[in-house]
Short mmCIF file of the C-alpha atoms (twelve columns), coordinates in Angstrom:
data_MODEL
# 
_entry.id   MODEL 
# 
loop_
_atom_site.group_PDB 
_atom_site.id 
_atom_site.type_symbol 
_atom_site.label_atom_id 
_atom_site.label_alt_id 
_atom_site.label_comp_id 
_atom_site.label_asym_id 
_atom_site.label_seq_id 
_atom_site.Cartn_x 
_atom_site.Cartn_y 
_atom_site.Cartn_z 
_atom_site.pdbx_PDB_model_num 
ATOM 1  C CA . UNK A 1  0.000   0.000  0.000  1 
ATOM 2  C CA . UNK A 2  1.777   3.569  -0.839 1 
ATOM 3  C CA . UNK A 3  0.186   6.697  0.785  1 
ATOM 4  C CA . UNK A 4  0.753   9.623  -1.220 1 
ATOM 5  C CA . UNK A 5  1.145   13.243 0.756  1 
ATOM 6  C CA . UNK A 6  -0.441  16.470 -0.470 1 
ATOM 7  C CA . UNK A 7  0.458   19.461 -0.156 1 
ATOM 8  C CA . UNK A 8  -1.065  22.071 1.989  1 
ATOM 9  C CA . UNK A 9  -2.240  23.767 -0.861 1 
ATOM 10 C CA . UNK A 10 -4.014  20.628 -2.067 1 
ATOM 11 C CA . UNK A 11 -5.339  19.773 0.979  1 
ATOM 12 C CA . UNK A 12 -7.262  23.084 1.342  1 
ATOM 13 C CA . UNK A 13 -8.393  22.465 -2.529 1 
ATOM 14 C CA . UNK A 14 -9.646  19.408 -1.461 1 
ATOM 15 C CA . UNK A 15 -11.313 20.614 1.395  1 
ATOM 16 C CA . UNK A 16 -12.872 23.617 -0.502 1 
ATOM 17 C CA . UNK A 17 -14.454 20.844 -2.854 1 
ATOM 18 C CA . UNK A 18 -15.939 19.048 0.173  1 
ATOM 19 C CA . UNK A 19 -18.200 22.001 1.310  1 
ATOM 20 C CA . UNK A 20 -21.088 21.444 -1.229 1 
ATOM 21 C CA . UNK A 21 -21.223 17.665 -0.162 1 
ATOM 22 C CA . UNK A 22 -21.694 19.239 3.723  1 
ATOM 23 C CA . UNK A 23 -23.961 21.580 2.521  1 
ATOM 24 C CA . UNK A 24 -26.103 19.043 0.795  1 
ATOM 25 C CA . UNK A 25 -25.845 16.960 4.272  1 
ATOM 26 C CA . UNK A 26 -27.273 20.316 5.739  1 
ATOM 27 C CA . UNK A 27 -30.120 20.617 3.318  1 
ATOM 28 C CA . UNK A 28 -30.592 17.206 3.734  1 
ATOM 29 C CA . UNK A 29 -31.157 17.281 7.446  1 
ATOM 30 C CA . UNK A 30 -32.589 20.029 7.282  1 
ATOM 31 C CA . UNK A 31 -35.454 18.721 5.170  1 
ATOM 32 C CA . UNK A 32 -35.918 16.225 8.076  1 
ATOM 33 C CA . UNK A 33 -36.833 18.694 10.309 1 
ATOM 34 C CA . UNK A 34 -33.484 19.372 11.969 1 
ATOM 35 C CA . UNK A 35 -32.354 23.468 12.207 1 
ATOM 36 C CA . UNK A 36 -29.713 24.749 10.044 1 
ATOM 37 C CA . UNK A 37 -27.916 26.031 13.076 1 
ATOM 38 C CA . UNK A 38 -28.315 22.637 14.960 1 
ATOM 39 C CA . UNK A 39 -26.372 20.868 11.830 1 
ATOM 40 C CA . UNK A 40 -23.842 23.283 10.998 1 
ATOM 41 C CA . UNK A 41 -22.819 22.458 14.698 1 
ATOM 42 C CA . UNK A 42 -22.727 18.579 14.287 1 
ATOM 43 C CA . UNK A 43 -20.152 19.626 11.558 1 
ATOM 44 C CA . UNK A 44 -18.325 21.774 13.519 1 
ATOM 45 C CA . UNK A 45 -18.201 19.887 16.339 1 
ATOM 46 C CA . UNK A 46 -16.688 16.509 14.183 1 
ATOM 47 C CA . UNK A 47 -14.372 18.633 12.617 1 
ATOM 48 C CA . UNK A 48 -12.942 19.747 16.473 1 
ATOM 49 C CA . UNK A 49 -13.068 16.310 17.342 1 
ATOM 50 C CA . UNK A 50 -11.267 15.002 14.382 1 
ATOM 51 C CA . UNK A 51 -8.352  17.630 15.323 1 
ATOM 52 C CA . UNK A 52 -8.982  17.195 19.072 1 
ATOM 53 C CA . UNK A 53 -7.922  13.369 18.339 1 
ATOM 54 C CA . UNK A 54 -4.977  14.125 15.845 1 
ATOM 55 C CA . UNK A 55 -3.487  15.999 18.191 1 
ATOM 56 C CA . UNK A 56 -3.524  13.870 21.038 1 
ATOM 57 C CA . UNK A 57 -2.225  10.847 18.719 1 
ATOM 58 C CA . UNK A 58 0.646   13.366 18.352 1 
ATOM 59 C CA . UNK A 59 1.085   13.781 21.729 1 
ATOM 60 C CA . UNK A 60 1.073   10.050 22.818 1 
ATOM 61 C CA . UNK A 61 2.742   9.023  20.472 1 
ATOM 62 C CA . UNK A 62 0.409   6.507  19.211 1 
ATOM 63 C CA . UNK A 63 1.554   5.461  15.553 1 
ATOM 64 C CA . UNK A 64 -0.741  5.320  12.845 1 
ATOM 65 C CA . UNK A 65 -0.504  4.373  8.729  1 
ATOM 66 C CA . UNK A 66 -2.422  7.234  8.009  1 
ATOM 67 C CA . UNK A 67 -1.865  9.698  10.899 1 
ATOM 68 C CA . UNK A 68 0.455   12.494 10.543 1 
ATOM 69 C CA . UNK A 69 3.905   11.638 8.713  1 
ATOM 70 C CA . UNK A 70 6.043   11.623 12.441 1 
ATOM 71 C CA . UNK A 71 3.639   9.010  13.737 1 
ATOM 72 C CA . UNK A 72 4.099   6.514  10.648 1 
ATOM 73 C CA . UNK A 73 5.379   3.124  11.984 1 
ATOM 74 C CA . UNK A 74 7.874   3.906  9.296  1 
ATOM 75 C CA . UNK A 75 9.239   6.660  11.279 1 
ATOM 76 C CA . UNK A 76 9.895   4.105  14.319 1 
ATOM 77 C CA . UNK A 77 12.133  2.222  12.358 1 
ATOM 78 C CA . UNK A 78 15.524  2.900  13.740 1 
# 
């Protein structure tokens, strides 16, 4: 299996193309009777999450295949 890195600039590309997939979740949910407000903060609060957890993996040490490149198991290899 290879993992390929992106860029910074990439990765904000990528995430710029995400939005109208979340914003079809929104609608979505929306429709089902759920407030705009009261979605756009599920989102938000994954997204913290999702960085809450990333950085504690960094801090721990806990190595990962996909996690950040200094956790790799590759980068335990002495």
């Amino acid at each position: 299996m290879n993992f390929i890195e992106i860029s910074d600039a990439e990765a904000a590309r990528w995430q710029k193309a995400v939005e109208p997939v979340i914003g079809d979740y929104v609608k979505t949910m929306v429709g089902k009777g759920h407030t705009e407000a009261e979605v756009r903060g599920w989102v938000a609060y994954l997204q913290e999450r999702i960085k809450y957890w990333t950085e504690k993996q960094m801090e721990y040490k806990i190595p990962s295949p996909t996690g950040p490149a200094g956790l790799r198991p590759e980068a335990y290899v002495k």
